[in-house]
PyMOL commands that place a pseudoatom at each C-alpha (Angstrom):
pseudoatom trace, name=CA, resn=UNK, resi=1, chain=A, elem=C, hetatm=0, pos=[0.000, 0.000, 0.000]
pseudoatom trace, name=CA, resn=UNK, resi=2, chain=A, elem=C, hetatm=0, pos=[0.966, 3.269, -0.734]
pseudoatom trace, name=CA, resn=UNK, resi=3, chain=A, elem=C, hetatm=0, pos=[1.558, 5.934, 1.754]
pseudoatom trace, name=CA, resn=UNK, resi=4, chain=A, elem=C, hetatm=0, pos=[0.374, 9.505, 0.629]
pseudoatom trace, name=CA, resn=UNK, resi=5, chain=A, elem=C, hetatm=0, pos=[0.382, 13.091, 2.596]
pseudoatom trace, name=CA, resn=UNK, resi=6, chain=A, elem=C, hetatm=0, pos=[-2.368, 14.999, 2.754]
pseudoatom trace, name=CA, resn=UNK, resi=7, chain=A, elem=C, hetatm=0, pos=[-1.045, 18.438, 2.895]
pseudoatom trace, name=CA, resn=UNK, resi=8, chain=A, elem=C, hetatm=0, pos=[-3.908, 20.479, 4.469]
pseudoatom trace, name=CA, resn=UNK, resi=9, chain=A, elem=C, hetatm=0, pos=[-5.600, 20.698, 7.921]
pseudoatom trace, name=CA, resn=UNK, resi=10, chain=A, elem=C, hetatm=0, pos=[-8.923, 21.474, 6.758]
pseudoatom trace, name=CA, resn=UNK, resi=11, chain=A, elem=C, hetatm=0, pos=[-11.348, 18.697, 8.291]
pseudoatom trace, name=CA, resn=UNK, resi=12, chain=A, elem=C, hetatm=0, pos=[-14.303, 19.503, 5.700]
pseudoatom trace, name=CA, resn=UNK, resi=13, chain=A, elem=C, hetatm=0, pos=[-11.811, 19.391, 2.780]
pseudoatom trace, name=CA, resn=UNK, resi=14, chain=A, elem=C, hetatm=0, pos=[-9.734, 16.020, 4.700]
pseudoatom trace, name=CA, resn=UNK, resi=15, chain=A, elem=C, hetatm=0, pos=[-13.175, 14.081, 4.848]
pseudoatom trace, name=CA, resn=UNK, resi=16, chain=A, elem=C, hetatm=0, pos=[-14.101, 14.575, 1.234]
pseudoatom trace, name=CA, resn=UNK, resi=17, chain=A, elem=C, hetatm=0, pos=[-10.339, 13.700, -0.283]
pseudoatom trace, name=CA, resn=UNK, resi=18, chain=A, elem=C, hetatm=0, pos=[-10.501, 10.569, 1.928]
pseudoatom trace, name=CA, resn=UNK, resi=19, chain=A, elem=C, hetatm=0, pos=[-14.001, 9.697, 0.698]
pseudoatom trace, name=CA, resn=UNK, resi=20, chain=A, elem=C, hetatm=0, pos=[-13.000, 10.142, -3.009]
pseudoatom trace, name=CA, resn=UNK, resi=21, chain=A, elem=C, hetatm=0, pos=[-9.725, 8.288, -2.568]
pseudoatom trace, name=CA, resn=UNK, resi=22, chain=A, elem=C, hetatm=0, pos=[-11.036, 5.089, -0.835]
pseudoatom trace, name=CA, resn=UNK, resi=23, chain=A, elem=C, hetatm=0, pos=[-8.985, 3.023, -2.737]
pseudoatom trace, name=CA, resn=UNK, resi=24, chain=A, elem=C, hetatm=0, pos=[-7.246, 0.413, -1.566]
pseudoatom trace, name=CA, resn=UNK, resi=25, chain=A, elem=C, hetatm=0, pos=[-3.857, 0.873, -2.965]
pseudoatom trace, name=CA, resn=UNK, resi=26, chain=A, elem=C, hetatm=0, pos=[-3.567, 4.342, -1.477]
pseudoatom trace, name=CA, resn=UNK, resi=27, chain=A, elem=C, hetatm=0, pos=[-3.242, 5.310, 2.610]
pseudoatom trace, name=CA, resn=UNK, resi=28, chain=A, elem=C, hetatm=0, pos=[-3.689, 8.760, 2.905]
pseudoatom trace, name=CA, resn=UNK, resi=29, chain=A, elem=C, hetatm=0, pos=[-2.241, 10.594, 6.127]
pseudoatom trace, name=CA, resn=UNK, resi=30, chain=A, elem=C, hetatm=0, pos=[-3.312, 14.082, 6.914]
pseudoatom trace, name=CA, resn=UNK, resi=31, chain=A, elem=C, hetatm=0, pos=[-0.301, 16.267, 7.515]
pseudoatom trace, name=CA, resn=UNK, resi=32, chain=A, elem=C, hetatm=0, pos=[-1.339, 16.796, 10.861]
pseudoatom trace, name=CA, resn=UNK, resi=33, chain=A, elem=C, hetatm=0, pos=[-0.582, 13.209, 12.345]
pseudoatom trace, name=CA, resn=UNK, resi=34, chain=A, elem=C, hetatm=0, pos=[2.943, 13.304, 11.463]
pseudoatom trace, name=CA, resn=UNK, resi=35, chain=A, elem=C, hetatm=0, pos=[2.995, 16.582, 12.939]
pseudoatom trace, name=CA, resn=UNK, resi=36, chain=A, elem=C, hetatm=0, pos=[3.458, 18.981, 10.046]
pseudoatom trace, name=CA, resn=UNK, resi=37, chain=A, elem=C, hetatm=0, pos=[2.034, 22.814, 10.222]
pseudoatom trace, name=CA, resn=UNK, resi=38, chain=A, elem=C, hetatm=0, pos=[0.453, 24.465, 6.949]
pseudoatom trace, name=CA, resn=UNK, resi=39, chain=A, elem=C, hetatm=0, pos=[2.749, 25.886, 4.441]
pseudoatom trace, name=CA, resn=UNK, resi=40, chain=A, elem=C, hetatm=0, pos=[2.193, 29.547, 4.043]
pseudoatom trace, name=CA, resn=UNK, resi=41, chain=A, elem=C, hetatm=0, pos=[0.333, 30.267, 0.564]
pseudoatom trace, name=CA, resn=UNK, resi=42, chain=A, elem=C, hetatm=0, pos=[2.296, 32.627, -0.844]
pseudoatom trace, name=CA, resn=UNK, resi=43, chain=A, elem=C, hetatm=0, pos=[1.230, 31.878, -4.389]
pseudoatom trace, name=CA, resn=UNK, resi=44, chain=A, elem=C, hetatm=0, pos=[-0.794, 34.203, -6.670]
pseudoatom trace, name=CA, resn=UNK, resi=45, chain=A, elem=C, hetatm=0, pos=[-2.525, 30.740, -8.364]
pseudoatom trace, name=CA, resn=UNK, resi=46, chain=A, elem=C, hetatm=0, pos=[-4.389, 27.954, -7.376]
pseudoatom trace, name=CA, resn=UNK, resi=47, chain=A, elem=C, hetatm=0, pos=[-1.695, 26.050, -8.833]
pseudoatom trace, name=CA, resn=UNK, resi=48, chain=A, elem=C, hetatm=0, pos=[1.308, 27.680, -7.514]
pseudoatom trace, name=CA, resn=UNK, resi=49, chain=A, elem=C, hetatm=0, pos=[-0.828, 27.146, -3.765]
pseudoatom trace, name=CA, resn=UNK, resi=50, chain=A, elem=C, hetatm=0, pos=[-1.215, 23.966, -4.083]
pseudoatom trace, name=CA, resn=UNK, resi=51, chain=A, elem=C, hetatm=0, pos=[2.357, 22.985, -5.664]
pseudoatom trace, name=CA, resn=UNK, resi=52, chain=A, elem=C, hetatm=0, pos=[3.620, 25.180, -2.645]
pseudoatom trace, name=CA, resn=UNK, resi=53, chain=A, elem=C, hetatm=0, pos=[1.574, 23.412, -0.364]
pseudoatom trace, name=CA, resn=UNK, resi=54, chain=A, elem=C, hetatm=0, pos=[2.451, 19.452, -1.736]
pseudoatom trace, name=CA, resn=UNK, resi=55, chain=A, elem=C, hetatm=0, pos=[6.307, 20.349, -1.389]
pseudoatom trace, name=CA, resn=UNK, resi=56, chain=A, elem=C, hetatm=0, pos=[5.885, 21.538, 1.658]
pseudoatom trace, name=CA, resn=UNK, resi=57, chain=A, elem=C, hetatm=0, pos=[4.552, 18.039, 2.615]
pseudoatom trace, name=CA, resn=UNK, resi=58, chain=A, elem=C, hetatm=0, pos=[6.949, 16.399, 0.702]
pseudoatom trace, name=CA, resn=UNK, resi=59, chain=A, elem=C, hetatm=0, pos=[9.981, 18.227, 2.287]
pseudoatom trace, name=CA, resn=UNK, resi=60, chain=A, elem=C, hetatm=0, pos=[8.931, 17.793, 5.966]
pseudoatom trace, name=CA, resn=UNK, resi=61, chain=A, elem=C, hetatm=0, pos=[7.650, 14.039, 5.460]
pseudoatom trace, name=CA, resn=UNK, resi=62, chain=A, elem=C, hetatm=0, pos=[9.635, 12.376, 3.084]
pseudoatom trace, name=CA, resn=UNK, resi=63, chain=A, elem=C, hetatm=0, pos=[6.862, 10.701, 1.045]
pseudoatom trace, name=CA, resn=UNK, resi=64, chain=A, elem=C, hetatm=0, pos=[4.816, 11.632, -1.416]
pseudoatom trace, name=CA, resn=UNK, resi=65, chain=A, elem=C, hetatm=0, pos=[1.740, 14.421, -1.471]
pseudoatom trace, name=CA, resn=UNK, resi=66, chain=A, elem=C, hetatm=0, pos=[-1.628, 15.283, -2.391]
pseudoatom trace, name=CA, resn=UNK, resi=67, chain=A, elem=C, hetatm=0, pos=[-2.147, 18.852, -1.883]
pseudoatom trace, name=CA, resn=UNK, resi=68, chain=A, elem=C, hetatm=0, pos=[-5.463, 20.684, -2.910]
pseudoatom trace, name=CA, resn=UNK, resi=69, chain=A, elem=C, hetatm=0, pos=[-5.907, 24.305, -3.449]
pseudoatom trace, name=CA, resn=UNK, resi=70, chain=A, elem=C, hetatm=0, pos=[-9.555, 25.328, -4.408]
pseudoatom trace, name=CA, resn=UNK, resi=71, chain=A, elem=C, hetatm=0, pos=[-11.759, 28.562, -4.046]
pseudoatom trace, name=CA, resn=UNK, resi=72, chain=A, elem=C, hetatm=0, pos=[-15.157, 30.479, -5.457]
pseudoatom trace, name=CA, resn=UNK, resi=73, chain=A, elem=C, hetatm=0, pos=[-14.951, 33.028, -8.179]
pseudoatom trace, name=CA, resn=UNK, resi=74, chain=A, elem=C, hetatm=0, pos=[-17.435, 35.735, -8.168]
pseudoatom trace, name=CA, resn=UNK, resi=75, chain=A, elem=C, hetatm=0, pos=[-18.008, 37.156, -11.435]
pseudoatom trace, name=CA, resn=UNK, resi=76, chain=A, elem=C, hetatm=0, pos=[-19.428, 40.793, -10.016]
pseudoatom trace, name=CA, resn=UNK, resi=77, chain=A, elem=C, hetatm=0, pos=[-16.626, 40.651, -7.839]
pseudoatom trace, name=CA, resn=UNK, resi=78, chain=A, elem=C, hetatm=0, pos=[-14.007, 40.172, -10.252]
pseudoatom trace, name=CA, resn=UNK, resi=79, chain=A, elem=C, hetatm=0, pos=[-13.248, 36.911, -9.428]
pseudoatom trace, name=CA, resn=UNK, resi=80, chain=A, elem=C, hetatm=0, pos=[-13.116, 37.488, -5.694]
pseudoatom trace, name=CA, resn=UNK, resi=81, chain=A, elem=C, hetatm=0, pos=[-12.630, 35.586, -3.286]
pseudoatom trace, name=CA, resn=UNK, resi=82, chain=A, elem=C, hetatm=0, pos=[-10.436, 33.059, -5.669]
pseudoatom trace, name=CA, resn=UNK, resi=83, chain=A, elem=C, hetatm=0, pos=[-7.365, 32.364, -3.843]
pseudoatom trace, name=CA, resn=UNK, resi=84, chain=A, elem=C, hetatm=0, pos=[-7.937, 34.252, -1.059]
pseudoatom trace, name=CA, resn=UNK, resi=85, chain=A, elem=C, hetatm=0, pos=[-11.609, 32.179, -0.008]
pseudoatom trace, name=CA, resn=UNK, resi=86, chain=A, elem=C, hetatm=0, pos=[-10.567, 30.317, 3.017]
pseudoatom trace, name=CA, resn=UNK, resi=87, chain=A, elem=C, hetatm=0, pos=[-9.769, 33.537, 4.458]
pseudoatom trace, name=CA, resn=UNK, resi=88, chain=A, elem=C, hetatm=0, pos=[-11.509, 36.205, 2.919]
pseudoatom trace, name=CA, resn=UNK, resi=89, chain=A, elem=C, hetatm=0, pos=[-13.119, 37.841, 5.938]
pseudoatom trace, name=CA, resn=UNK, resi=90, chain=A, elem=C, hetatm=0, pos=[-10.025, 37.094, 8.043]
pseudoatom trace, name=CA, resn=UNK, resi=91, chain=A, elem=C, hetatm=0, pos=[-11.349, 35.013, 10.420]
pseudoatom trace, name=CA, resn=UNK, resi=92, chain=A, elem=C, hetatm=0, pos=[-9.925, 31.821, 10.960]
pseudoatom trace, name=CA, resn=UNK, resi=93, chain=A, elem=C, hetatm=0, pos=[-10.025, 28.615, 12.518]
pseudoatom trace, name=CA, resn=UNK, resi=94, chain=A, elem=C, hetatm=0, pos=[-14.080, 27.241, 13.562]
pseudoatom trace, name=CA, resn=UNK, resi=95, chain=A, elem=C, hetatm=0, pos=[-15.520, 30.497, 12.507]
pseudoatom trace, name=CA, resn=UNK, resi=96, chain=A, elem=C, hetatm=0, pos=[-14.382, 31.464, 9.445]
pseudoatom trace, name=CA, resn=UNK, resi=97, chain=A, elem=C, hetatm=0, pos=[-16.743, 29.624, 7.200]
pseudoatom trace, name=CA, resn=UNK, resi=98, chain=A, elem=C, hetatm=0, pos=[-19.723, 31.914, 8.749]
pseudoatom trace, name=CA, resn=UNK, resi=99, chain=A, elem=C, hetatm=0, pos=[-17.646, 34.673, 8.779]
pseudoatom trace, name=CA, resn=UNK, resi=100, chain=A, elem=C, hetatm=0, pos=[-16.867, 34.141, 5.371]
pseudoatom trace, name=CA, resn=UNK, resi=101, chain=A, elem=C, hetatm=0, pos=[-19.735, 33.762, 3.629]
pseudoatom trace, name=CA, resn=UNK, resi=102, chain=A, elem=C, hetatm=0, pos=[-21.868, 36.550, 5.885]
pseudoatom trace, name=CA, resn=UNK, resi=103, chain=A, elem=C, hetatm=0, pos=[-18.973, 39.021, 4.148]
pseudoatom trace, name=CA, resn=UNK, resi=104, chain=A, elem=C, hetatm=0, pos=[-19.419, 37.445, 0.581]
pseudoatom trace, name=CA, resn=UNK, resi=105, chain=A, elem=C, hetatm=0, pos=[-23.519, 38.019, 1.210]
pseudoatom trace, name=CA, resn=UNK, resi=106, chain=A, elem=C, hetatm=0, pos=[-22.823, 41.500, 2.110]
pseudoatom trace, name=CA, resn=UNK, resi=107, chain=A, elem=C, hetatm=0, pos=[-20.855, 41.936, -0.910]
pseudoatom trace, name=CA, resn=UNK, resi=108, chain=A, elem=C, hetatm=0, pos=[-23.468, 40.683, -3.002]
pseudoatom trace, name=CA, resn=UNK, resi=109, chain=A, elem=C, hetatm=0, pos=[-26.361, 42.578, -1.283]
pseudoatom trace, name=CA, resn=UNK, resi=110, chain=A, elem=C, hetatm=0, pos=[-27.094, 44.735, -4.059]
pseudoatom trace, name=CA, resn=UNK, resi=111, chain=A, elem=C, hetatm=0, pos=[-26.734, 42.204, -6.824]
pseudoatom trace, name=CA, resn=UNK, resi=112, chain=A, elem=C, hetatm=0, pos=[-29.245, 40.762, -9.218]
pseudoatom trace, name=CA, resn=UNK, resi=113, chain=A, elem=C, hetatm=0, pos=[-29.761, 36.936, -9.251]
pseudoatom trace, name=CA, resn=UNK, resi=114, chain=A, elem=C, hetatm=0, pos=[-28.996, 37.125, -12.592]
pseudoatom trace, name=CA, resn=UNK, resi=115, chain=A, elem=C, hetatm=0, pos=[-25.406, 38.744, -12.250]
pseudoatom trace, name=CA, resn=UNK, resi=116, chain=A, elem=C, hetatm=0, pos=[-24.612, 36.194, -9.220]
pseudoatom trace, name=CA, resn=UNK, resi=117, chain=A, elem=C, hetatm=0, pos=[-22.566, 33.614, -11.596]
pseudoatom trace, name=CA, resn=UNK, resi=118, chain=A, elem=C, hetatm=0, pos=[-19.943, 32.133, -9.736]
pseudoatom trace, name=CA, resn=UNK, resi=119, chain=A, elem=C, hetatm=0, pos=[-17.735, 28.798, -10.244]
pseudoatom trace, name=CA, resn=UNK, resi=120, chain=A, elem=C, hetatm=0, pos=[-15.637, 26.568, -7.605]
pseudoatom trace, name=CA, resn=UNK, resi=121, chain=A, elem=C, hetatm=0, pos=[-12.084, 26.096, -8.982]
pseudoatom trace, name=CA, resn=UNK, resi=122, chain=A, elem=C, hetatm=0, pos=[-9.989, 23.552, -7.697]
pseudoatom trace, name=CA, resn=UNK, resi=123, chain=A, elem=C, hetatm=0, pos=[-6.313, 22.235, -8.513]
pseudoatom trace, name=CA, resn=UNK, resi=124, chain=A, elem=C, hetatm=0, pos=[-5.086, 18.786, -6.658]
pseudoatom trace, name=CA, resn=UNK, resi=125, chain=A, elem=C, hetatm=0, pos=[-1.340, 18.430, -7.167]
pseudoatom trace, name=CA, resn=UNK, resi=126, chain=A, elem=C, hetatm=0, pos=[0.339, 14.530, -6.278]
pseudoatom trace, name=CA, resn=UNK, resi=127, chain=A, elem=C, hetatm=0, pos=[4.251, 15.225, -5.700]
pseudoatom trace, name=CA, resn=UNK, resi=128, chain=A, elem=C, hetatm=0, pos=[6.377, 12.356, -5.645]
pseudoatom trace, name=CA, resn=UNK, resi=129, chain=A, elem=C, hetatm=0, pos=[9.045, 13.947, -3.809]
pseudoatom trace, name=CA, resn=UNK, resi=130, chain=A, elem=C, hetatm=0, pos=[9.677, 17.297, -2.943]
pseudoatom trace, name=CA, resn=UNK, resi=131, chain=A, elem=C, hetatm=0, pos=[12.070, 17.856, -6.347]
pseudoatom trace, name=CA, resn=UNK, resi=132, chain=A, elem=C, hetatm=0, pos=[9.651, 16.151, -8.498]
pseudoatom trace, name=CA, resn=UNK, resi=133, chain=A, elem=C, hetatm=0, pos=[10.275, 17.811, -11.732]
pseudoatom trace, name=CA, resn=UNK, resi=134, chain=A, elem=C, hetatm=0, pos=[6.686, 16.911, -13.144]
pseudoatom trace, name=CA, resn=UNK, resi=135, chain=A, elem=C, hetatm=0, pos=[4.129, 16.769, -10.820]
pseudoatom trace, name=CA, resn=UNK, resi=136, chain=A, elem=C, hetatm=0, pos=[0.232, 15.519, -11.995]
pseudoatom trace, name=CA, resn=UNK, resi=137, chain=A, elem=C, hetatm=0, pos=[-1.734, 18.773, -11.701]
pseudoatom trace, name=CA, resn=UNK, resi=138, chain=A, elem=C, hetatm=0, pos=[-5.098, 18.267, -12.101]
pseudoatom trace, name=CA, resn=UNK, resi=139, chain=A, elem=C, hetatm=0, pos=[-8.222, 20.598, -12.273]
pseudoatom trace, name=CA, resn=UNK, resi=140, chain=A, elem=C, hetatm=0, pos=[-11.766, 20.834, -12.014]
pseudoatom trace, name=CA, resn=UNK, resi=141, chain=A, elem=C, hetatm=0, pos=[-14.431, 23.547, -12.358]
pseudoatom trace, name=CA, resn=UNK, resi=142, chain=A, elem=C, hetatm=0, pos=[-17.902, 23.383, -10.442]
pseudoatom trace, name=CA, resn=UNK, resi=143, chain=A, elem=C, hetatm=0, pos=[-20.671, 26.325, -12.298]
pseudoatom trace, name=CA, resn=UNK, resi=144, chain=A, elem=C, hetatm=0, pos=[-23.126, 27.868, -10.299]
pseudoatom trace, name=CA, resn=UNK, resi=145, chain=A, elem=C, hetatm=0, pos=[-24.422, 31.119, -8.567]
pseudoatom trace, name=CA, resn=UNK, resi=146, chain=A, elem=C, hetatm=0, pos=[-24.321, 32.715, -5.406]
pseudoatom trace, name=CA, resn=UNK, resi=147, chain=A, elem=C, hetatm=0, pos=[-27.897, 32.553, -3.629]
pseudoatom trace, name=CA, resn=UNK, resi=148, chain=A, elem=C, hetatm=0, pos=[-29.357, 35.372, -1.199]
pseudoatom trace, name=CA, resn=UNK, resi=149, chain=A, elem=C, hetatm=0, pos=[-29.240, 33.358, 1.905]
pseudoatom trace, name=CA, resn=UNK, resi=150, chain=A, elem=C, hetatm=0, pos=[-27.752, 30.211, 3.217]
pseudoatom trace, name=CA, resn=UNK, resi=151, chain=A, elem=C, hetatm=0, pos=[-29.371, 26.804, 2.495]
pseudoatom trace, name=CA, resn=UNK, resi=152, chain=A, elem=C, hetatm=0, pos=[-28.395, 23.162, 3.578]
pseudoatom trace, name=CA, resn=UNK, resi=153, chain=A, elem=C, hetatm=0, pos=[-26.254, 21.669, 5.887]
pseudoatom trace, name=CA, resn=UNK, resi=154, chain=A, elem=C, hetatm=0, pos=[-24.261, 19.232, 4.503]
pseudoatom trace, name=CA, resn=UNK, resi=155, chain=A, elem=C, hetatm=0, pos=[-20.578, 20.055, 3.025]
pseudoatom trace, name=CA, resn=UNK, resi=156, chain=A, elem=C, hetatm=0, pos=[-18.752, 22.792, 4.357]
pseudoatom trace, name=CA, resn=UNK, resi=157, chain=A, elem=C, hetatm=0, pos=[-17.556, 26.668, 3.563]
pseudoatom trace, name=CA, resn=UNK, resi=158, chain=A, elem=C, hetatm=0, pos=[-19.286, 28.138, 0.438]
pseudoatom trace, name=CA, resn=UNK, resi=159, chain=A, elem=C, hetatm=0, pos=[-21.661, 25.197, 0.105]
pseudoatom trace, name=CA, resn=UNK, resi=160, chain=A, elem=C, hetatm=0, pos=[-24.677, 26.919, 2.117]
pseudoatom trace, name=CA, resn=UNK, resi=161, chain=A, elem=C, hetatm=0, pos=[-24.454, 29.564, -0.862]
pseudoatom trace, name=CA, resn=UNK, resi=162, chain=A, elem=C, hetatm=0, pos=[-23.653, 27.786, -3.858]
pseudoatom trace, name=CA, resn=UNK, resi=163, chain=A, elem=C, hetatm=0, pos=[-26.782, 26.902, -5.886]
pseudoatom trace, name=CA, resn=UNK, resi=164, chain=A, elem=C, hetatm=0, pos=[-26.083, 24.040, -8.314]
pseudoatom trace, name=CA, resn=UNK, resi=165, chain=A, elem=C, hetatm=0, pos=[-28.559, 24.660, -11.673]
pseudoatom trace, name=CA, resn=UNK, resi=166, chain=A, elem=C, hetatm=0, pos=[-28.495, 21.375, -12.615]
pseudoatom trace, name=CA, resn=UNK, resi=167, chain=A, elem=C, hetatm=0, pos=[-30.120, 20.039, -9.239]
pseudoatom trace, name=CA, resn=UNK, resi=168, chain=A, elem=C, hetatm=0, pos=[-32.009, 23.261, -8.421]
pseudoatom trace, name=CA, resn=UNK, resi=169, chain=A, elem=C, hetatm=0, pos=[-30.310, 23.358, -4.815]
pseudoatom trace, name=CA, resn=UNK, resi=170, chain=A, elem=C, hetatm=0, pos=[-27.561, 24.387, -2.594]
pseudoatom trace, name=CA, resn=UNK, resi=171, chain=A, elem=C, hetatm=0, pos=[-24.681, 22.398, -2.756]
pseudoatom trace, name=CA, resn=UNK, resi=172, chain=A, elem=C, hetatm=0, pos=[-24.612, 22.107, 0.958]
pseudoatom trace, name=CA, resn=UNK, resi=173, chain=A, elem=C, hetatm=0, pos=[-28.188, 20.563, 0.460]
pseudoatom trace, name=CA, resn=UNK, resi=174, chain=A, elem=C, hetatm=0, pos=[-26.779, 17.350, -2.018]
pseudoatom trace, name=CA, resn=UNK, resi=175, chain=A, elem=C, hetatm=0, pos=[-25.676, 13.917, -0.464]
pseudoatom trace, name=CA, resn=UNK, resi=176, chain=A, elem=C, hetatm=0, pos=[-22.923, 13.278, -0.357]
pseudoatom trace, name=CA, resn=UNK, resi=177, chain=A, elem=C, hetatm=0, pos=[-21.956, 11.252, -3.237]
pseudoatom trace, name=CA, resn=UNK, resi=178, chain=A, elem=C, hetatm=0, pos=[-24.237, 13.368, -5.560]
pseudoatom trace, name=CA, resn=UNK, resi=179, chain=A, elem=C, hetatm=0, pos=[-22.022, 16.251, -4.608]
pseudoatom trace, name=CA, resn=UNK, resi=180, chain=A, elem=C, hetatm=0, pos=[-18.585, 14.310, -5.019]
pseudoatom trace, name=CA, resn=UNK, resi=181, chain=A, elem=C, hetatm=0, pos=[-19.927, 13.132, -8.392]
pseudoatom trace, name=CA, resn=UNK, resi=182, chain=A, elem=C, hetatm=0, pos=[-20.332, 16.810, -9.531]
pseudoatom trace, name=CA, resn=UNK, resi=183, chain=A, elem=C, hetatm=0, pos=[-18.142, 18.964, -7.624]
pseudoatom trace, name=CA, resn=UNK, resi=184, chain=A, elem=C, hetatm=0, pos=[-14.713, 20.442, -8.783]
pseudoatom trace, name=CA, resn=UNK, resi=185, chain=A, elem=C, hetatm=0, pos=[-12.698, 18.629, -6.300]
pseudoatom trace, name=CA, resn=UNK, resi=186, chain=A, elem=C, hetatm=0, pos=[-14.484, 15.433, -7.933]
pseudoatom trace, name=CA, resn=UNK, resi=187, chain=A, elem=C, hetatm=0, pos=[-13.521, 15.985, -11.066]
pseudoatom trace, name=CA, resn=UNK, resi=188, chain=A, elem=C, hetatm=0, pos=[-10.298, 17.094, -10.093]
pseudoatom trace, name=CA, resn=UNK, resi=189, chain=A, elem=C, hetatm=0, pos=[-9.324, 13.949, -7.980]
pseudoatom trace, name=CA, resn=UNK, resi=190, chain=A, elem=C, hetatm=0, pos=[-11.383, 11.611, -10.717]
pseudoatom trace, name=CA, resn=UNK, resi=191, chain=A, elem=C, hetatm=0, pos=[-8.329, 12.875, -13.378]
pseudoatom trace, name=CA, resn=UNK, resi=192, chain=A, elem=C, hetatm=0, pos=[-5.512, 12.150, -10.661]
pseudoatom trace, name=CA, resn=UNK, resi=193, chain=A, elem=C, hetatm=0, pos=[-7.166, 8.534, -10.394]
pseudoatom trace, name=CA, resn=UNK, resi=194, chain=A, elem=C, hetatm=0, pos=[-6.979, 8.290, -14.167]
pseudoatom trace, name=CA, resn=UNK, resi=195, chain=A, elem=C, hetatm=0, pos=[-3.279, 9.065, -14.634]
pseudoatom trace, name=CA, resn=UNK, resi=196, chain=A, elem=C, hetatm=0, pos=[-2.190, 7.414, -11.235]
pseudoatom trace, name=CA, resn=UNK, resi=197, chain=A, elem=C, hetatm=0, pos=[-4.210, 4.678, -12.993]
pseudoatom trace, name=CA, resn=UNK, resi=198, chain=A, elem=C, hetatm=0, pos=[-5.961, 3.719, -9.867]
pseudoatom trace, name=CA, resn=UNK, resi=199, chain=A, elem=C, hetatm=0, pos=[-9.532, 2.623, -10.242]
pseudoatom trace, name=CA, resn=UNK, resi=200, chain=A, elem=C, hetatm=0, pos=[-11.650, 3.243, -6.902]
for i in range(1, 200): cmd.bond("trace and resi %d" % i, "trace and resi %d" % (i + 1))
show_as sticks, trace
zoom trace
């Protein structure tokens, strides 16, 4: 069995990688149990944030990484949050996905449904080792809009506000595997299966 990092510390994000990689030739570790801190994101990318992120993982571990970098663009905000969603009100920890989205709402207050288009973006990079000179760097892209008010439960950070056209819902109101099925991060981690050539 293989032994993988998982370089981030975010339990919503942790529980749906380890869902969607279930697979029996792959044990993935969070970061956190062989006592590794966050990297700081110093990118200007998803990409460069999450190759930042994998070395990191790589460099303090020793084996290879799975780091994920992922966010909401806004098209009346100019693509805002992007990068900067996990801590776009600047509240951190347990908090900041309330904090976050009350401050995207507020943002929005003035905004037409119809000019609420937004997208989830996400990047998963595997490293083999921290000088891997051609890391997999996969993508996926989740379309949507931004709702007036929160709706659902399930999932975590932007989910309460994402409304998902195709299922006339929030994503925070789709099981589980529905949601993994469409979401970005599902497509994203569905092409690192296919070139890792791992079948779930």
């Amino acid at each position: 069995m293989q032994r993988v990092v998982l370089a981030s510390s975010n339990k919503g994000k942790l529980r749906e990688l380890q869902d969607m990689l279930a697979v029996k030739e792959v044990e993935l570790i969070p970061q956190s149990e062989l006592g590794v801190g966050d990297a700081a994101e110093t990118g200007l990318s998803f990409i460069e944030n999450a190759l930042i992120k994998a070395r990191h993982a790589c460099q303090e571990t020793g084996l290879p990484s799975i780091a994920d970098d992922s966010g909401i663009e806004v098209d009346a905000l100019n693509g805002e949050p992007g990068i900067y969603s996990a801590r776009y009100s600047g509240v951190s920890g347990d908090e900041a996905d309330a904090a976050n989205n009350a401050k995207l709402l507020a943002e929005l207050e003035q905004v037409a449904e119809a000019d609420r288009s937004a997208r989830f973006q996400c990047v998963i990079v595997y490293l083999r080792h921290a000088r891997d000179p051609m890391p997999l760097i996969c993508q996926g892209t989740w379309e949507g809009r931004i709702l007036f008010s929160e709706s659902g439960v399930n999932g975590f950070g932007y989910d309460p506000l994402f409304y998902v056209p195709t299922h006339d819902c929030a994503s925070a109101e789709l099981p589980k595997d529905v949601k993994n099925s469409l979401s970005h991060r599902g497509q994203a981690l569905r092409q690192l299966l296919e070139c890792w050539n791992i079948r779930p």
